[in-house]
MILO-585751 format. One record per residue: residue number from 0; y negated, z, x of N, C-alpha, C in turn. Coordinates in steps of 0.1 Angstrom, whole numbers, plus 5000, padded with zeros to 4 digits. Layout:
<recs>
  nr n_yy n_zz n_xx ca_yy ca_zz ca_xx c_yy c_zz c_xx
 NUM    Y    Z    X     Y     Z     X    Y    Z    X
...
</recs>
This chain:
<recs>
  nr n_yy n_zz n_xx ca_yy ca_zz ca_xx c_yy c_zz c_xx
   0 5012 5000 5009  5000  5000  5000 4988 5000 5009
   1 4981 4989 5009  4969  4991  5017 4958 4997 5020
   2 4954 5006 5007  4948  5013  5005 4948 5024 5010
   3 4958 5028 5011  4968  5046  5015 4972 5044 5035
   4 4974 5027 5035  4974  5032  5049 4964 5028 5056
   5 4952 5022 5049  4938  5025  5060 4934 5042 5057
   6 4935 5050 5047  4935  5059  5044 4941 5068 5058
   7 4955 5067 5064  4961  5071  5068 4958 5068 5084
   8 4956 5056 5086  4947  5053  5101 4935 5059 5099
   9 4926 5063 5090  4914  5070  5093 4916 5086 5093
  10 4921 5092 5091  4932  5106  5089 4933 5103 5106
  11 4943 5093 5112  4950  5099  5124 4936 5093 5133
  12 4925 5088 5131  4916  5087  5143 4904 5097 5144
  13 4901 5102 5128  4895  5115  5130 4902 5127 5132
  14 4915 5127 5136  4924  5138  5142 4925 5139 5148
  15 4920 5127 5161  4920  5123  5178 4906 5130 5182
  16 4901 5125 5169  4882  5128  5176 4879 5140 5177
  17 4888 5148 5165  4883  5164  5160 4891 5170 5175
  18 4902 5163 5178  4911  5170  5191 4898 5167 5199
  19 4898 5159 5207  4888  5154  5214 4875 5165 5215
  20 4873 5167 5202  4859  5177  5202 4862 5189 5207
  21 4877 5194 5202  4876  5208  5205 4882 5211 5220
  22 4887 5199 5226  4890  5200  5238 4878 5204 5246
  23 4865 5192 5247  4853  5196  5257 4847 5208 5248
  24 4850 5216 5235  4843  5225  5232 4850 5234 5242
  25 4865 5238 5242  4871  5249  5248 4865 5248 5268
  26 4856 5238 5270  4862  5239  5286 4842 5249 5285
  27 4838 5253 5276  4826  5261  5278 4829 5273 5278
  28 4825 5287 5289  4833  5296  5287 4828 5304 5277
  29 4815 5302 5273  4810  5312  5261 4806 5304 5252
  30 4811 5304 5238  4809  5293  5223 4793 5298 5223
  31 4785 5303 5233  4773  5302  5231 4762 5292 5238
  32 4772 5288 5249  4768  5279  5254 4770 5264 5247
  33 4780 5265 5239  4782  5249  5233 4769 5245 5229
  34 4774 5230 5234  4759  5219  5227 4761 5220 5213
  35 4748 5219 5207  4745  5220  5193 4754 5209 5188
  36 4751 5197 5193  4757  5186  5189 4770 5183 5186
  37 4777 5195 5195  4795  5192  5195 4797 5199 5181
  38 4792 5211 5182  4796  5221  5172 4792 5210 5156
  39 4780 5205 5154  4777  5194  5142 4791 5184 5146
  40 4788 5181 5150  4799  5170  5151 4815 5173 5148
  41 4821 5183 5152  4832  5190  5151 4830 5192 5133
  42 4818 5205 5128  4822  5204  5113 4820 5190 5111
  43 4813 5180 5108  4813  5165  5104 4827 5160 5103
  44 4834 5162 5114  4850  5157  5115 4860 5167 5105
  45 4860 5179 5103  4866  5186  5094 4862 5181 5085
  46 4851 5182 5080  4847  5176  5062 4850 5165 5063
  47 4850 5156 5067  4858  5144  5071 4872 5139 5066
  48 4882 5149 5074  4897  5149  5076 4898 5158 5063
  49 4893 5165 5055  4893  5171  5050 4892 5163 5029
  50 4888 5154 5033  4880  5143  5021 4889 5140 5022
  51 4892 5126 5035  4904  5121  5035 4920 5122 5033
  52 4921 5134 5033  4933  5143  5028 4934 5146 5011
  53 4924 5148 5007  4924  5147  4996 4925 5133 4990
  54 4917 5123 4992  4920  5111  4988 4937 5103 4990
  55 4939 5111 5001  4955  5107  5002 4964 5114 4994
  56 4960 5124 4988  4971  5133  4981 4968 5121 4972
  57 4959 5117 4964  4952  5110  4946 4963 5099 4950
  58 4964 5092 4960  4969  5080  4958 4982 5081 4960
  59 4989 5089 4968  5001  5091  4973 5011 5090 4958
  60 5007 5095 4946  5013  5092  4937 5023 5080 4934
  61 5013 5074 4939  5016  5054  4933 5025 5048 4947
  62 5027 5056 4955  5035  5050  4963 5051 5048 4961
  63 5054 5058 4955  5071  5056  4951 5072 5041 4942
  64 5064 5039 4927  5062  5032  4922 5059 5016 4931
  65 5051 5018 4937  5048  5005  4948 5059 5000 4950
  66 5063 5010 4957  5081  5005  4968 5094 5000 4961
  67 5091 5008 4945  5100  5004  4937 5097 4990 4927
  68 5083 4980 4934  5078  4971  4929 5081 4972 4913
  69 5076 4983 4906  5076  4986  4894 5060 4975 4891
  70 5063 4965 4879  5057  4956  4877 5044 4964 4864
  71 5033 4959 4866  5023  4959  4857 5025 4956 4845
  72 5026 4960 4835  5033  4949  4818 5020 4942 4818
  73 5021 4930 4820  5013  4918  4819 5001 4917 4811
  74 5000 4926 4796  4989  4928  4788 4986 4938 4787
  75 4990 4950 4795  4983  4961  4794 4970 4962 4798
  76 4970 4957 4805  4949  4959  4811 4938 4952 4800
  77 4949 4944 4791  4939  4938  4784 4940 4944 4769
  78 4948 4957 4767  4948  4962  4754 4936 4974 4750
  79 4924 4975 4761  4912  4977  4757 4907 4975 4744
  80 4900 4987 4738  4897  4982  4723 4896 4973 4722
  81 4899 4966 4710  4895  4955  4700 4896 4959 4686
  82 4896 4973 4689  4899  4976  4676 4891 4969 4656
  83 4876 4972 4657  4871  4960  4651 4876 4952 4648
  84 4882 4940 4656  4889  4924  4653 4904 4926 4650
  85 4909 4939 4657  4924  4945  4648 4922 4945 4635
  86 4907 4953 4627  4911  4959  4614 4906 4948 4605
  87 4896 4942 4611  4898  4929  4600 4908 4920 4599
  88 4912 4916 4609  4926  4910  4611 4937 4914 4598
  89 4934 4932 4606  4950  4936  4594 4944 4934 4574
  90 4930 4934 4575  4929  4932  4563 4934 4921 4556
  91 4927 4910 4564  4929  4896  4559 4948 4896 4558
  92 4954 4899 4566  4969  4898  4563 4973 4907 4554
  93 4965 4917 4549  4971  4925  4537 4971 4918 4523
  94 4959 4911 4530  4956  4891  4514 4965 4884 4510
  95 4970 4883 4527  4979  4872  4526 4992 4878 4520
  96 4999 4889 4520  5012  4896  4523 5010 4896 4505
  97 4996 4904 4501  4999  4903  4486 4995 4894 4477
  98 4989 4883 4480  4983  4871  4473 4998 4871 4466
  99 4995 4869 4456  5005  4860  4449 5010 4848 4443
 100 5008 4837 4456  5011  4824  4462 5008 4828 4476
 101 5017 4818 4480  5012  4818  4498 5000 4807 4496
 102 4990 4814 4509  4982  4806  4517 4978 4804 4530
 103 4975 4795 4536  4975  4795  4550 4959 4807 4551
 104 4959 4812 4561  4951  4822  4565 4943 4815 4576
 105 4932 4812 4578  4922  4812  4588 4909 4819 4596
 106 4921 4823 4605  4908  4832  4612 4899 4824 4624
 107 4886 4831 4621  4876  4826  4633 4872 4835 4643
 108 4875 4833 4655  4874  4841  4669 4864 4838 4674
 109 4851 4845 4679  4843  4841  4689 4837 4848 4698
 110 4832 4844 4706  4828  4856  4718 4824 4846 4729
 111 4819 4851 4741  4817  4844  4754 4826 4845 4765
 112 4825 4835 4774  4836  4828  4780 4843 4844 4787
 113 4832 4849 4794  4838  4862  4800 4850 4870 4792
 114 4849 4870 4781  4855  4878  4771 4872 4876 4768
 115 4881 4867 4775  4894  4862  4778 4899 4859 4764
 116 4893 4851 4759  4900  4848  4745 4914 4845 4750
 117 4918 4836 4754  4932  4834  4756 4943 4841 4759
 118 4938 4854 4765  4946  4865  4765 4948 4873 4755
 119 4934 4874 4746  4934  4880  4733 4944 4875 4721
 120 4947 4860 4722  4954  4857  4716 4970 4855 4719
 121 4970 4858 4733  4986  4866  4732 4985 4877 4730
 122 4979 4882 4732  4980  4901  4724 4983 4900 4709
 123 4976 4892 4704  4976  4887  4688 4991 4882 4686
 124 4998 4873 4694  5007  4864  4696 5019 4876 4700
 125 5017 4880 4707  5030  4893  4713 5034 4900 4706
 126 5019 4908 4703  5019  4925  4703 5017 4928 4688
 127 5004 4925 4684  4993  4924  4673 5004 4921 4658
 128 5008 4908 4661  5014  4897  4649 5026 4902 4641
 129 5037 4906 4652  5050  4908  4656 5049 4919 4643
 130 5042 4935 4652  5043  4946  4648 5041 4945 4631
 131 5030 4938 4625  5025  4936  4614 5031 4934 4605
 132 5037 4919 4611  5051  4912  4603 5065 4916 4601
 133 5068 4922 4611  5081  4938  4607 5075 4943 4601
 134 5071 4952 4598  5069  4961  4587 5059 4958 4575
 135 5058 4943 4573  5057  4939  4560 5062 4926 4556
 136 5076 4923 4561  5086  4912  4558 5099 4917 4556
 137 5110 4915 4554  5123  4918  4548 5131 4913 4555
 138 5128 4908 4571  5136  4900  4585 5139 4914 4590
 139 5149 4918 4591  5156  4924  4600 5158 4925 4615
 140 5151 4930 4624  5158  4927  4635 5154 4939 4645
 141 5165 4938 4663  5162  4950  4666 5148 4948 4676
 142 5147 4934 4675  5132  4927  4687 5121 4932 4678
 143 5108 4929 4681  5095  4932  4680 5086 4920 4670
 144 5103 4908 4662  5100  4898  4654 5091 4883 4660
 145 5092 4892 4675  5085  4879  4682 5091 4865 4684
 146 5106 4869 4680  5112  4854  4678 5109 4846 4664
 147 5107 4853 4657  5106  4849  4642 5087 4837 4642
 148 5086 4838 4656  5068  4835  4653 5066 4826 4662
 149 5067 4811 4656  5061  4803  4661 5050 4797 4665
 150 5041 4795 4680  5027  4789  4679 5031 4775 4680
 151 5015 4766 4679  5017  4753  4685 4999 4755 4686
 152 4998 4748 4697  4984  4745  4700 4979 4733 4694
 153 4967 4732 4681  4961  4720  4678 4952 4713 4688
 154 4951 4706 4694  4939  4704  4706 4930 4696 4698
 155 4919 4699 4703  4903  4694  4694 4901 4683 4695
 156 4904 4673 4691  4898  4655  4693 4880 4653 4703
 157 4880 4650 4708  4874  4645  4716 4860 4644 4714
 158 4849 4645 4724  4834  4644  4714 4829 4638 4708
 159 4836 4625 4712  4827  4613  4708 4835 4609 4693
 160 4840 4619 4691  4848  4615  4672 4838 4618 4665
 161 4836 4608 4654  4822  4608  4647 4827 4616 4636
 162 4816 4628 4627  4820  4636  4619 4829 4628 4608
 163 4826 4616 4605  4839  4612  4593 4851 4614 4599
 164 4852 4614 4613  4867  4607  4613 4875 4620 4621
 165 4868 4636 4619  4873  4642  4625 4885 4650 4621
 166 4886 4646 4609  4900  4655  4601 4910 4642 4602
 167 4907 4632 4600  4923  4623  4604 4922 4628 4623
 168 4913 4628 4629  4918  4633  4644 4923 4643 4646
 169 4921 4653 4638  4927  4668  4640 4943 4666 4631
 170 4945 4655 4624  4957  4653  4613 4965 4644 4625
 171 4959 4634 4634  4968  4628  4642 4974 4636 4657
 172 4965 4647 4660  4971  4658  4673 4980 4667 4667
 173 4980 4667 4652  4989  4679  4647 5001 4671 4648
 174 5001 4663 4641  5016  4652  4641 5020 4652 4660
 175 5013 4650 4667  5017  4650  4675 5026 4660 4684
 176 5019 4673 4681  5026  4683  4690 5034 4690 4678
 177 5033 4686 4662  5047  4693  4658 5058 4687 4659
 178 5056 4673 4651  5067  4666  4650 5071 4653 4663
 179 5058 4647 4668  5058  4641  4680 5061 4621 4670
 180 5056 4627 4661  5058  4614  4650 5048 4604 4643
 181 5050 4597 4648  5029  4589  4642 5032 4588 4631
 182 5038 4589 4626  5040  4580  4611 5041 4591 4602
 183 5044 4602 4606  5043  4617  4596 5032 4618 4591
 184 5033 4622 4579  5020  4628  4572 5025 4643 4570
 185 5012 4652 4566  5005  4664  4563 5017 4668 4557
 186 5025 4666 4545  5038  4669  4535 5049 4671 4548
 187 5050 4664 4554  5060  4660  4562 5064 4679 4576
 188 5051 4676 4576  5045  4688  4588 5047 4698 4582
 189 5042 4700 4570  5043  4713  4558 5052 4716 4557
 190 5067 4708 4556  5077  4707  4553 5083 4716 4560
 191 5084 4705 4576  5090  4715  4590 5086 4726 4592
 192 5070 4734 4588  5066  4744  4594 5071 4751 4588
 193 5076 4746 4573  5086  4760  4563 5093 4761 4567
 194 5103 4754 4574  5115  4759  4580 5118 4762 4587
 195 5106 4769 4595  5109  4776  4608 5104 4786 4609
 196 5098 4795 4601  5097  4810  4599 5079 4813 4596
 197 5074 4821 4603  5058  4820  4609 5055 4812 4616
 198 5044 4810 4609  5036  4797  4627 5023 4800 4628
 199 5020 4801 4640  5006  4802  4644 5002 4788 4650
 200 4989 4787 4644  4982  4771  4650 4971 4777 4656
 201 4966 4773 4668  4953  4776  4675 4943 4767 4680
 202 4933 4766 4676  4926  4756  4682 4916 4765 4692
 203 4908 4761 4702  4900  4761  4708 4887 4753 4713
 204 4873 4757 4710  4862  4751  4714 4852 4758 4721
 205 4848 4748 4728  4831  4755  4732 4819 4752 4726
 206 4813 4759 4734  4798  4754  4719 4795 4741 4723
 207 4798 4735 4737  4794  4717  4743 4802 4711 4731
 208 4813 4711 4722  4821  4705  4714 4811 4706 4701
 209 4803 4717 4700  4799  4715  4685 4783 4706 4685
 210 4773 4711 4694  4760  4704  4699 4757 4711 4686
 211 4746 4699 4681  4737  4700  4671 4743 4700 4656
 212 4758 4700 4655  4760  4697  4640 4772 4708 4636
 213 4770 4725 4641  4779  4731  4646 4786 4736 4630
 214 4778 4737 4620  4777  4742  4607 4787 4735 4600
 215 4785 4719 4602  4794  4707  4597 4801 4708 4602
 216 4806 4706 4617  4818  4704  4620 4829 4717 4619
 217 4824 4730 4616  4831  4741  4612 4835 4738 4603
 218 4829 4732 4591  4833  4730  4581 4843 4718 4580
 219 4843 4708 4582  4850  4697  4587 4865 4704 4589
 220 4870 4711 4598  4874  4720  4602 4885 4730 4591
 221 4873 4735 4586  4882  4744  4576 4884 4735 4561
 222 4879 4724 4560  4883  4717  4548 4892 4708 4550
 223 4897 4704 4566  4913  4698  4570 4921 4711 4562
 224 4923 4727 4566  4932  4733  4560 4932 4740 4545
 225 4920 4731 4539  4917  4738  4526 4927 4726 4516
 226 4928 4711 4526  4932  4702  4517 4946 4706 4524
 227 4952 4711 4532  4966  4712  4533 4976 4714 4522
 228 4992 4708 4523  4997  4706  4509 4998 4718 4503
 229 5006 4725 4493  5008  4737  4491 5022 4744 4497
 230 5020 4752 4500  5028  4764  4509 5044 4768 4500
 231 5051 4766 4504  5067  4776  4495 5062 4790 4495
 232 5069 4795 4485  5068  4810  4487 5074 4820 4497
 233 5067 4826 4505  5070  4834  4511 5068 4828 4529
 234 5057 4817 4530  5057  4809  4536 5046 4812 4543
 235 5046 4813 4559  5036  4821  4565 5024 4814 4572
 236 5019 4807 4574  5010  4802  4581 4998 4805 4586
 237 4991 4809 4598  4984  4817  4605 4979 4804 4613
 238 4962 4804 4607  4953  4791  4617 4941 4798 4628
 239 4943 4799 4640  4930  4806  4647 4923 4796 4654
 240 4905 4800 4652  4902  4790  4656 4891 4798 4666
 241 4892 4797 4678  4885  4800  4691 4873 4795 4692
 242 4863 4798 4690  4848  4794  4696 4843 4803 4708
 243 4842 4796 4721  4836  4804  4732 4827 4799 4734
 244 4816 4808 4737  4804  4806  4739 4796 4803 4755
 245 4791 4792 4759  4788  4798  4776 4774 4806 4776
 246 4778 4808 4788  4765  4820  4790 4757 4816 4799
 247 4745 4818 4796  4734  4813  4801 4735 4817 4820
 248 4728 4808 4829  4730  4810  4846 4721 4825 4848
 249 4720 4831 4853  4713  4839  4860 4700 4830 4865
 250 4690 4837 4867  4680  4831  4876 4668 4843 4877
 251 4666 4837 4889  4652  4848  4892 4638 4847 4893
 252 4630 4854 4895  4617  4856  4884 4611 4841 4886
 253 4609 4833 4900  4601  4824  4898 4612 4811 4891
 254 4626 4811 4889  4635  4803  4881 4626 4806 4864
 255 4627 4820 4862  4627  4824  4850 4606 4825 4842
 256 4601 4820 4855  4584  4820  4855 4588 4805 4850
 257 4594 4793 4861  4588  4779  4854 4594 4774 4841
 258 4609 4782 4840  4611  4776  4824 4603 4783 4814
 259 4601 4800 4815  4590  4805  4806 4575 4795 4803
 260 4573 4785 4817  4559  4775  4815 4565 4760 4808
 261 4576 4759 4812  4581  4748  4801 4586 4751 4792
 262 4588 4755 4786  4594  4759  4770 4579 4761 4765
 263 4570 4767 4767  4560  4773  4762 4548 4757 4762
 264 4550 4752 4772  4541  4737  4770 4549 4729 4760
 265 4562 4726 4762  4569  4717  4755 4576 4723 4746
 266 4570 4736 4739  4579  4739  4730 4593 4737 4729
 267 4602 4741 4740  4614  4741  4740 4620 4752 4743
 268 4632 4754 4737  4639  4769  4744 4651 4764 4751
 269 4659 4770 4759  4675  4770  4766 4681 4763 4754
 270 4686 4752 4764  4696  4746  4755 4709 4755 4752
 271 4713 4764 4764  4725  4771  4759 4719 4785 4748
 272 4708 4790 4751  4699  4802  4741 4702 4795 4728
 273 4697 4782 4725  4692  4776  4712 4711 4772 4708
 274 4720 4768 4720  4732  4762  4710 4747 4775 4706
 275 4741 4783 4715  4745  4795  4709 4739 4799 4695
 276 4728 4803 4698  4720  4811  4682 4729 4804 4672
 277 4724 4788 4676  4727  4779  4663 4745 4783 4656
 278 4754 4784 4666  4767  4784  4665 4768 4799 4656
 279 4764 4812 4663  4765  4820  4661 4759 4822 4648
 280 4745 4821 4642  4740  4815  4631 4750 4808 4616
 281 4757 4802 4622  4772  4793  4612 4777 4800 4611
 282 4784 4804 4618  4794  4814  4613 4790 4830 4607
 283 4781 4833 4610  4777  4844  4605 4775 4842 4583
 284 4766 4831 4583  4763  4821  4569 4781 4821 4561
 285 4787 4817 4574  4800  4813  4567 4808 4825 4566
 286 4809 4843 4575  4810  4850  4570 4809 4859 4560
 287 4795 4856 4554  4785  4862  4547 4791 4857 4531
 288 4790 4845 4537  4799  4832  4524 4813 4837 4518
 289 4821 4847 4526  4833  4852  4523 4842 4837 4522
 290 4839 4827 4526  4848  4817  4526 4848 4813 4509
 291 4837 4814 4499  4839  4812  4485 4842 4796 4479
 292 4838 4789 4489  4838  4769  4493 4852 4769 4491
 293 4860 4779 4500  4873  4772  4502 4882 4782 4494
 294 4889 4779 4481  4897  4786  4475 4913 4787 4475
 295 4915 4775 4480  4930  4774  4491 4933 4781 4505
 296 4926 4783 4510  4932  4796  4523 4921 4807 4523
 297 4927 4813 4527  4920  4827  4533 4914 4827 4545
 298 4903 4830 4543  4895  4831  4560 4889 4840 4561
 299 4887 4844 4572  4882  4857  4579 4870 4856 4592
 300 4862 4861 4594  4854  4856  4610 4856 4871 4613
 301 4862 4873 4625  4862  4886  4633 4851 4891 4638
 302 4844 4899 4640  4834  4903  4650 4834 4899 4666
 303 4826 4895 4665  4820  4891  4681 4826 4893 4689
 304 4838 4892 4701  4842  4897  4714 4830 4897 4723
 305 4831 4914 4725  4819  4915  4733 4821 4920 4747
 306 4813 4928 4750  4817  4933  4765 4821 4950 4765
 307 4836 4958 4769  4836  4970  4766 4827 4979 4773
 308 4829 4993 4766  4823  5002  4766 4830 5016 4772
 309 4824 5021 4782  4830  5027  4794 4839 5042 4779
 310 4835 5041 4769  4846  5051  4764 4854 5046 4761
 311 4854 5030 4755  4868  5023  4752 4876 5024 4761
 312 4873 5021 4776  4879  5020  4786 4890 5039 4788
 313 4879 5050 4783  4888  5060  4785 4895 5062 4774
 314 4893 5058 4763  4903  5057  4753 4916 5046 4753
 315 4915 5041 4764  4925  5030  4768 4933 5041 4774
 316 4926 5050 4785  4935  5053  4791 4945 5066 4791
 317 4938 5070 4776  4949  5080  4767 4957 5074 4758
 318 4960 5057 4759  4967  5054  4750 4987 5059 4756
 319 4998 5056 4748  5004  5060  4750 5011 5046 4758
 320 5010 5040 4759  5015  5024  4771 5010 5028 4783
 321 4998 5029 4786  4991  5037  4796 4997 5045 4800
 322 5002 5060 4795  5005  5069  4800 5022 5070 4804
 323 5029 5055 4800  5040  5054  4798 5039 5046 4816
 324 5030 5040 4821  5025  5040  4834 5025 5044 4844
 325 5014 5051 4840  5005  5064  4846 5009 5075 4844
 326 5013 5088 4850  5019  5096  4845 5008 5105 4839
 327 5011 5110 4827  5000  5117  4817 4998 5128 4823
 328 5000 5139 4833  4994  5150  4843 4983 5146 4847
 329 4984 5135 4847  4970  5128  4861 4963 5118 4855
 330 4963 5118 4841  4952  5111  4831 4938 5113 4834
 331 4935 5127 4840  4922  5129  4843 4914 5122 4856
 332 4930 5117 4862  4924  5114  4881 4919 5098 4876
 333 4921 5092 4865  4925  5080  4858 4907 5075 4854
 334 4909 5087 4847  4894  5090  4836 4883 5087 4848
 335 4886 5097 4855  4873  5098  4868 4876 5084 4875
 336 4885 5078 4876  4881  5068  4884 4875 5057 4875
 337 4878 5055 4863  4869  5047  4855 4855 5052 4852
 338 4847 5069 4853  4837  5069  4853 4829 5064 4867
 339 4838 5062 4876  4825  5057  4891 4825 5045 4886
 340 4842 5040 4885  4834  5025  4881 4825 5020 4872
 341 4825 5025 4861  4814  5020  4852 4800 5028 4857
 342 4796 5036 4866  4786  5040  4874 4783 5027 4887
 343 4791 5027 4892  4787  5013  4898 4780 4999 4896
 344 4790 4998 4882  4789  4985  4874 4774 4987 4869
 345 4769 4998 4864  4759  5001  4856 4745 4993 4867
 346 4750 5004 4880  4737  5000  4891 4740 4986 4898
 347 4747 4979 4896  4749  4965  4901 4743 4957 4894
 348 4747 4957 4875  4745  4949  4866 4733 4952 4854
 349 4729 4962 4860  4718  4970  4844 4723 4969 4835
 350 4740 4972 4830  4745  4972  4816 4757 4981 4816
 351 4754 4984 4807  4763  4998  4802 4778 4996 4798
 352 4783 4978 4797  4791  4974  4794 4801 4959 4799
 353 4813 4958 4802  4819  4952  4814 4825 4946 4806
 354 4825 4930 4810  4832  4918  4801 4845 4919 4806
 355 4854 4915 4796  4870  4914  4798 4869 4914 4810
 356 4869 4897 4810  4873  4893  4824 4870 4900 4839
 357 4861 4902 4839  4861  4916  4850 4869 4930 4849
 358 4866 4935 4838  4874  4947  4835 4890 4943 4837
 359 4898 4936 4833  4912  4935  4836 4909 4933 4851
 360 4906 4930 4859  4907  4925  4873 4906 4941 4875
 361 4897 4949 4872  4894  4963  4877 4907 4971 4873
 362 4910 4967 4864  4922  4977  4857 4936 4974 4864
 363 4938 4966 4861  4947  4959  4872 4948 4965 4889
 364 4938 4964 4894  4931  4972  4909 4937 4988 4905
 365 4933 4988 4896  4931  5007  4894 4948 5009 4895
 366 4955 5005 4885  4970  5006  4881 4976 5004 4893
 367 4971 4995 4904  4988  4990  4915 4974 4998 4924
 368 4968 5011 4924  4965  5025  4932 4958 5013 4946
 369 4954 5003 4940  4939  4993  4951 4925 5007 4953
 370 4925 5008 4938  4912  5016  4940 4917 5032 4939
 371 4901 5036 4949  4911  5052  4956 4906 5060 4943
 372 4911 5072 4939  4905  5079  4930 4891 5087 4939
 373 4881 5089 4929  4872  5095  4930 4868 5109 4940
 374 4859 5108 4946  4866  5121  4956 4858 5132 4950
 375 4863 5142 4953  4858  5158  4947 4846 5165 4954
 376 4832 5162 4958  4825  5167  4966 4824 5178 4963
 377 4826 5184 4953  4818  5197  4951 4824 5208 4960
</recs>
């Protein structure tokens, strides 16, 4: 573990130096003659060797685990709240579970790029879906029903598809990755998807995919699965549709002086400022809307994927996966080491709050014992 044995070469070279000190201290015959300097320097090297030892106890934990290349569970770092986009989720499926016809469910996902949607939706896909669907289906089984749940990815037709022609382009990628059949129609598709249990369909976009007509082509979108044929009973269909948002570049004051003088002459704002709002703006209208346009499926828009919050993060780390980990004695060594980090983050970034994508990289670090726990000055 790299961490633990630079840890351990700094241990054995301030144990040379502190020897070292007390050797030319002892060749003085009276400790009243010692130089000021040795004596400072000697305590320096004790509080030193002293830190250091303690930082080696915090980590020494994780070493048995290391050796025994005990693996990370692949989505634990990223089961940080979401709680929000859980509970609407579970509502909208309480719709579908009790509607009395099946209908296809569509949910809308969005957030900024930082925010790992694609991870989010294997949690949804794994974890999330599975659990739901056992204990409100009549499938039997001793797995977690993850076999019972099929995805297929819809991929988005192209930019240059003009708004008429964008539901036969979304009708001709579906044919393709379900059945692999040009000549299938919509009935055809409907057909197969019944006979194969759950299906999840996913689409993905960026705001460059929607531009200026982001309202319509949402819509466009959810009226391909509003005309979809009708569902058998007991017939599951789950449509997600991913909107990520990019985020604007960083820039500095005289970057952020000449666009504040052009926008203000030419009346213009950030094209990414203005094609976010606009996006974010739609769907907000279209949440607000409860989906009342479309009376054939169920839709839902989740809340925002945003950036966590240093309690979510310690409520992560009382979860019980976590501690199935991490051993729950030393939840607290866990806790403190996520309060420096988000003390760091704070004075790096001026925000109180760390996007996915960073945060799993940190969490990840923290769990395979990269980062040292917090040291105890008091």
């Amino acid at each position: 573990m790299d961490e633990i044995e630079s840890i351990e070469k700094q241990i054995n070279n301030t144990k040379k130096n502190l020897l070292l000190t007390e050797e030319r201290i002892s060749e003085y015959p009276e400790t009243t003659s010692v130089p000021l300097k040795d004596i400072k320097n000697k305590r320096k090297l004790e509080t030193r060797l002293k830190k250091l030892r303690a930082q080696l106890i915090g980590l020494d934990k994780h070493r048995d685990r290391l050796k025994e290349r005990r693996d990370i569970p692949p989505l634990l770092p990223y089961f940080v709240n979401r709680s929000s986009q859980q509970i609407e989720l579970k509502e909208a499926l309480k719709k579908l579970f009790n509607h009395p016809y099946s209908q296809p469910l569509l949910c809308i996902i969005h957030g900024d790029k930082l925010q790992c949607h694609d991870t989010f939706f294997q949690f949804l896909e794994k974890e999330f879906l599975p659990k739901i669907f056992k204990e409100n289906t009549n499938i039997n089984t001793n797995n977690n029903y993850t076999e019972f749940i099929k995805e297929y990815q819809l991929k988005w037709p192209p930019r240059n598809t003009s708004i008429e022609d964008l539901k036969n382009r979304l009708e001709h990628n579906l044919v393709d990755t379900v059945l692999d059949n040009k000549f299938a129609s919509k009935a055809d598709i409907n057909e197969y998807l019944a006979s194969i249990g759950t299906v999840i369909i996913h689409t993905h976009l960026l705001t460059a995919d929607l531009q200026e007509n982001s309202s319509i082509i949402i819509e466009k979108f959810i009226e391909f699965w509003q005309d979809w044929p009708e569902l058998i009973p007991n017939q599951h269909l789950i449509i997600f549709l991913f909107i990520k948002y990019k985020i604007e570049p960083k820039q500095n004051y005289f970057q952020k002086l000449q666009n504040w003088i052009f926008q203000n002459l030419f009346k213009n704002n950030s094209n990414t400022r203005t094609g976010n709002y606009s996006i974010q703006k739609s769907i907000k209208d279209l949440s607000s809307s409860n989906f009342t346009k479309f009376d054939k499926i169920i839709g839902v828009v989740l809340p925002e994927l945003q950036g966590i919050t240093q309690t979510e993060v310690e409520d992560w780390a009382r979860r019980e996966e976590v501690k199935n980990y991490w051993d729950e004695e030393n939840i607290q060594d866990l806790i403190n080491i996520i309060e420096d980090m988000f003390e760091k983050w704070e004075k790096q970034q001026a925000s109180d709050t760390m996007p996915m994508s960073n945060l799993a990289i940190k969490l990840t670090d923290i769990l395979m014992g990269k980062i040292p726990i917090k040291e105890d000055t008091a």
